[in-house]
N, C-alpha and C positions, 0 to 999 in steps of 0.2 A: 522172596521178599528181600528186599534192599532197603536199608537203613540210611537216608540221607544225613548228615549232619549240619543240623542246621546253624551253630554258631560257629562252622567255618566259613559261611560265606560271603559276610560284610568286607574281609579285609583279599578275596583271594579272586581271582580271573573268573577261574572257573568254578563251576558248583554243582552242573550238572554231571551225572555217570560217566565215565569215559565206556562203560560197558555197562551189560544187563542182563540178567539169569533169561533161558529163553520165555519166549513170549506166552501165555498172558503174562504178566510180571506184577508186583504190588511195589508201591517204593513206601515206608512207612515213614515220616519225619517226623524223630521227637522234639518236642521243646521247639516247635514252628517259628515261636515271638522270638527267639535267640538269634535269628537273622535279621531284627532288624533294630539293634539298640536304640533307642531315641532320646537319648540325653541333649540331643540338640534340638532347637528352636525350628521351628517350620519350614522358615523362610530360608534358612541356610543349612539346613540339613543335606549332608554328605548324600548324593547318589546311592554309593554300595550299601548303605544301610534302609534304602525305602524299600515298601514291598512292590511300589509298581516296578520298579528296574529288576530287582533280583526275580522275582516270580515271571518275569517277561520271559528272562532267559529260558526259565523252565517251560513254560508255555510254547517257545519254539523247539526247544527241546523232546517236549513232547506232540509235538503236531509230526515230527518227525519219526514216534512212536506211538501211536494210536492206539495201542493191544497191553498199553503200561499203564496203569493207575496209581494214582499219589491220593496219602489218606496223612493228612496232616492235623501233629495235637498241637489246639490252642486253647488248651488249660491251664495256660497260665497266664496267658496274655492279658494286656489291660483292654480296657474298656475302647479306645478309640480302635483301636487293631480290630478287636474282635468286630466291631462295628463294620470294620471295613470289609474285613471276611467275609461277615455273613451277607452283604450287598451284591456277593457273587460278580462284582464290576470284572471289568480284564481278565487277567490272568488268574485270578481267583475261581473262575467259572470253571477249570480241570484239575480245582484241587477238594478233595469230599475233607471237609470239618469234624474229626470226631474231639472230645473232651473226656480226658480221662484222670485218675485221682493226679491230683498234680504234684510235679516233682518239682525239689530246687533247682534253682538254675547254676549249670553247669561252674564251676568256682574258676575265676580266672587271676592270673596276677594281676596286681594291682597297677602293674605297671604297664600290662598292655594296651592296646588299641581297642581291644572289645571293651575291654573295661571303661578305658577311656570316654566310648561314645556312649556307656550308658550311663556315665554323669553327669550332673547340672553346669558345672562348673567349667567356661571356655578357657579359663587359666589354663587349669589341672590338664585339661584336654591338651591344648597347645602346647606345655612342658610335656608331656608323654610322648605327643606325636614325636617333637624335636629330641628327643633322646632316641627313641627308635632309629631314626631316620639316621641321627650323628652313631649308632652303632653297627651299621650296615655301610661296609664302601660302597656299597652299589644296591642301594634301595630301591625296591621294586615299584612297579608305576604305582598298585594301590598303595603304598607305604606315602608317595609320592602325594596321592592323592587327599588322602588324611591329612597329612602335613598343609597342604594348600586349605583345605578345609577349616583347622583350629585356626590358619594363619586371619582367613577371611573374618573370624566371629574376634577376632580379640584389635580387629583395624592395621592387621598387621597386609594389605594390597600388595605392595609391592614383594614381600615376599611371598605370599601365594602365586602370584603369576611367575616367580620364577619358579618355585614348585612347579605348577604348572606345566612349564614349558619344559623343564628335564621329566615330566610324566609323559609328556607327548614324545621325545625323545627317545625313552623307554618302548613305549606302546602307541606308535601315531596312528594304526588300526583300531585300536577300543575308543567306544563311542560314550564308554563313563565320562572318559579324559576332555573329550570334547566339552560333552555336557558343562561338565566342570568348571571348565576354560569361558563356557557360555557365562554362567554363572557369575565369574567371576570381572569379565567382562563390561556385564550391567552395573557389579557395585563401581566401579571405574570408570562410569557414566559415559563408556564408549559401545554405543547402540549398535551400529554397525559392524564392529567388530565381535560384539555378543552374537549376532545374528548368522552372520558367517560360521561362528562355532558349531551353534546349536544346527544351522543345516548339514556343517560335516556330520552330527552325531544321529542324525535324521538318514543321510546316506550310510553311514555303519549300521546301523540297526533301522531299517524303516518299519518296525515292528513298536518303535519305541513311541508312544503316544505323548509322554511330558516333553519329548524332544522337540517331534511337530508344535505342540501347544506353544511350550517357549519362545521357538522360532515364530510363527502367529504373534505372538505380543509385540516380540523386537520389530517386525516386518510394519505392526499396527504403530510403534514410536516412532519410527522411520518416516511416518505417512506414507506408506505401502500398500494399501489397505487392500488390492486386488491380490497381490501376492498373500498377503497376510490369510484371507479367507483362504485361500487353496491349502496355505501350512494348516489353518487351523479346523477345516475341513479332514484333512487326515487324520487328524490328532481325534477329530469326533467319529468318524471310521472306525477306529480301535477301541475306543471309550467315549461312546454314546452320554456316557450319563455324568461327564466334568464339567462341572459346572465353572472353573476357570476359563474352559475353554472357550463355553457357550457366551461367557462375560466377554471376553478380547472380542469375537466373531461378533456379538451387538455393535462393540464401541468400532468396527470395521464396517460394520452395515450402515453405520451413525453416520461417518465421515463422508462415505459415501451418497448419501441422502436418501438409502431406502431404508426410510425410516417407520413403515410397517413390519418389517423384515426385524430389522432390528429391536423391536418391542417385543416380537415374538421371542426373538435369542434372551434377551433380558425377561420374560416370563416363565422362559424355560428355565433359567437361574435360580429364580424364586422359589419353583418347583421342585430343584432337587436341592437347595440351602436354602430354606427359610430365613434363616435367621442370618444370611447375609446382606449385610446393610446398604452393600453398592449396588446390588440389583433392584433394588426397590429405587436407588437416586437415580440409576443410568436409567430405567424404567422411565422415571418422571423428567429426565430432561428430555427424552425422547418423545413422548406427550404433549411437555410444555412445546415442542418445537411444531407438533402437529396443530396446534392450539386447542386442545382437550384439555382443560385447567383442572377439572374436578379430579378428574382419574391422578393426574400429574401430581396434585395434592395430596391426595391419598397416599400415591408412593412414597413420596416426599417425607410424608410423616410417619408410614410405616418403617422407612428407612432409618429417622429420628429415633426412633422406638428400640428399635435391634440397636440402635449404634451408641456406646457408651460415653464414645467422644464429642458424640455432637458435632461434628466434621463443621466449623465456620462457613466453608465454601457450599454445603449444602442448607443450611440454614440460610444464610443469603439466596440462593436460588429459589428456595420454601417461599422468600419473600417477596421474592418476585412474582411466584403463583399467586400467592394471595393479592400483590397488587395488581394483576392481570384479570384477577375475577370480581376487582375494587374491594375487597375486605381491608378497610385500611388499618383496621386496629389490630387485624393478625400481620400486616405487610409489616406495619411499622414493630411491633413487637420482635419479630423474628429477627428485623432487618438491625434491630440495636441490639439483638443476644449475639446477630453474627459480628457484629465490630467488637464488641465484647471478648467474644471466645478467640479473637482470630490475633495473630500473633503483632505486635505491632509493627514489625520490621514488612508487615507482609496486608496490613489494614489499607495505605494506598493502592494496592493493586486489587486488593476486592472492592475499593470503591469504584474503580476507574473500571472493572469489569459490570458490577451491578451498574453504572450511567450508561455504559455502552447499550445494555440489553433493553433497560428503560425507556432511552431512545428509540431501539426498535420496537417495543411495542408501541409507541407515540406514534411510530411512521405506521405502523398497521390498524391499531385503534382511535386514530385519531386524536383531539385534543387531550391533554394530561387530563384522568380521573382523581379525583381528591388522595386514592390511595396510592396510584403513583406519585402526585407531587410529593404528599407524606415520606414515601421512603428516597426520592430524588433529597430533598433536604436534610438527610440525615446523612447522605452519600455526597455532599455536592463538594467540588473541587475547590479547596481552600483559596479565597481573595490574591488574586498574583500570581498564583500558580499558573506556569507555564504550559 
C-alpha cells in the first residue's frame, strides 16, 4: 500500500510513483480534493489544479500498471468535484471512490501557492504567486506557471506571457506550458497563435482531451472547421461525454452545412447539460436554418429559460422564428426586449443583422407577412444612413 499525496501535486511535474511495492499494489490517496484547489473562476483556472489534467497523468501512469489499483477519499470534497467523480467520465473511471470520517485539510502557509489557489481573491493570489517567483533565482516552470496564471485574472497579459515564455524556457516538453500559453493566447485575441499552442500540447500529451477540445474551438474561430472536427473528434475519443466539445463539433458541422449532423451534436449537449443555455440557441439556429420554426422555437425559448442573461442576440433570433411562423405579436415583442437588453454601442449591428435575415426569409417566403414587416420596422435603418 502506497500513500499518494494528494496536496503535492497542483504546483509539481510530477505526481505519479517513481516506483511501487511489487505487484498487485494498492495506492491509497488521502484527502483526493487537495489536488485540486479551486479558488479560481472556471474559465481561467490554472491547468495543474483541474482533475481532468492531473488524474490524466495517472491514468497513463496506470495503463502502464495494470495489476495497481487507486482507492481515492473524497470526504471532503465539495459538491461539484464529487459530482464529477462519481460520473466516472475519463480518468476518473481507474480510480474506486471511497468516503471516510472526514479529516481537516492539510494546514498550509498562508503564503503558499496551495493556499493561494484555494482563495477567492485574484489579488491575494497574484501578490503570492509574485513573491514566490521574486524569491527563487531560478523559478521552476510550474512556479512560472502560476505566476502567468494570477497574471491573466487580474489583466495583468503582458506579463503572463512573459511568464509564459520563461516557463517554456524551463520546460518546452511539458504540455501544461503549452496548454497555458494556449490559454493565454485567446485572452490576446491572437487565434492562431492559441491554436498552435494548444496543438504542441496535444502532441506532448495526445492523451489530453481539453487539449484536442481547445485546439477544435481555435481551429472552429479560424473557420477551419474540417480540421476543427478531426481536433475535436479526438477530444471525444477520450471523453465521449463533454459536452463543450460536442457544442464547438455542432458549430463546425454548422459552417459546414451538414446541418442534420449538427442538430444531432447540439442535442447531444442538451443531454448531458441541460441546463446549458447555448445548446438549446445553437439547436434552434440550426432548425431555424432547416426551416422547422416550431422545434427552432421551442429551443429558442428553452434556451431563454436556463439563460439568466437573456443573451440580446438570441432574443432577436427568437424573433425572427416567430416572424417566420407570422406570430407577429410574439416577433414584435421579442424583437423590442432584444434592442432593449442589447448594449447600445452594439443595437446597430443587431439591426443591420435581424434586416439581413428578414430579407432572406422575403427571398424564400415570398412577400413580407404582417409579422415580418412588424419586426422590419422596429429594425429599419435610420433616414440617411449610409
Amino acid at each position: 500500500m502506497v500513500d499518494a499525496h494528494a496536496h503535492e501535486w497542483p504546483f509539481a511535474r510530477t505526481t505519479t510513483p517513481s516506483s511501487i511495492p511489487s505487484s498487485p499494489a494498492l495506492i491509497v490517496i488521502e484527502r483526493l480534493d487537495e489536488a485540486f484547489p479551486d479558488g479560481q473562476a472556471a474559465g481561467v483556472r490554472l491547468v495543474l489544479t483541474q482533475a481532468t489534467y492531473q488524474l490524466q497523468r495517472w491514468l497513463e501512469w496506470l495503463t502502464r500498471h495494470p495489476t495497481v489499483s487507486v482507492l481515492g477519499d473524497l470526504s471532503s470534497a465539495a459538491p461539484p468535484l464529487l459530482q464529477e467523480a462519481r460520473s466516472h467520465r475519463g480518468p476518473w473511471s481507474r480510480i474506486e471512490l471511497v468516503e471516510v470520517a472526514p479529516t481537516p485539510a492539510r494546514a498550509a502557509d498562508p503564503d503558499s501557492l496551495l493556499q493561494a489557489f484555494r482563495q477567492p481573491s485574484p489579488v491575494e493570489r497574484y501578490e503570492v504567486c509574485a513573491r514566490t517567483a521574486a524569491m527563487s533565482p531560478h523559478p521552476d516552470a510550474a512556479i512560472l506557471l502560476a505566476v502567468a496564471s494570477s497574471c491573466l485574472e487580474v489583466g495583468r497579459l503582458d506579463d503572463a506571457l512573459a511568464s509564459l515564455d520563461r516557463a517554456r524556457q524551463v520546460a518546452p516538453d511539458w504540455e501544461a506550458v503549452s496548454f497555458e500559453l494556449g490559454k493565454a493566447w485567446l485572452r490576446a485575441d491572437d487565434t492562431a497563435r492559441a491554436a498552435a499552442a494548444f496543438a504542441e500540447a496535444t502532441r506532448l500529451m495526445p492523451s489530453f482531451a481539453a487539449a484536442h477540445a481547445n485546439l477544435g474551438a481555435a481551429l472552429g474561430e479560424l473557420e477551419r472547421p474540417d480540421e476543427a472536427i478531426v481536433a475535436l473528434d479526438a477530444a471525444l475519443s477520450l471523453d465521449p461525454e463533454s459536452y463543450s466539445a460536442h457544442n464547438s463539433r455542432g458549430a463546425c458541422l454548422r459552417d459546414l452545412g451538414r446541418l442534420e449532423e449538427a442538430a444531432a451534436s447540439f442535442r447531444r449537449v442538451i443531454e448531458l447539460r441541460p441546463a446549458f443555455p447555448f445548446g438549446y440557441y445553437n439547436l434552434g439556429q440550426v432548425l431555424f436554418l432547416r426551416g422547422v420554426f416550431d422545434e427552432a422555437r421551442q429551443a429558442y425559448e428553452e434556451g431563454l429559460r436556463n439563460d439568466p442573461a437573456r443573451t440580446p442576440w438570441q432574443l432577436a433570433r427568437l424573433a425572427l422564428v416567430c416572424a417566420a411562423m407570422d406570430d407577429g405579436p410574439s416577433a414584435a415583442s421579442r424583437a423590442q426586449e432584444a434592442i432593449q437588453r442589447v448594449h447600445p454601442e452594439r443595437r446597430t449591428e443587431l439591426a443591420a443583422e435581424m434586416r439581413e435575415v428578414l430579407d432572406a426569409l422575403v427571398g424564400v417566403q415570398g412577400p413580407p407577412s404582417p409579422a415580418i414587416r412588424a419586426v422590419a420596422d422596429l429594425v429599419a435603418e435610420p433616414p440617411g444612413a449610409a
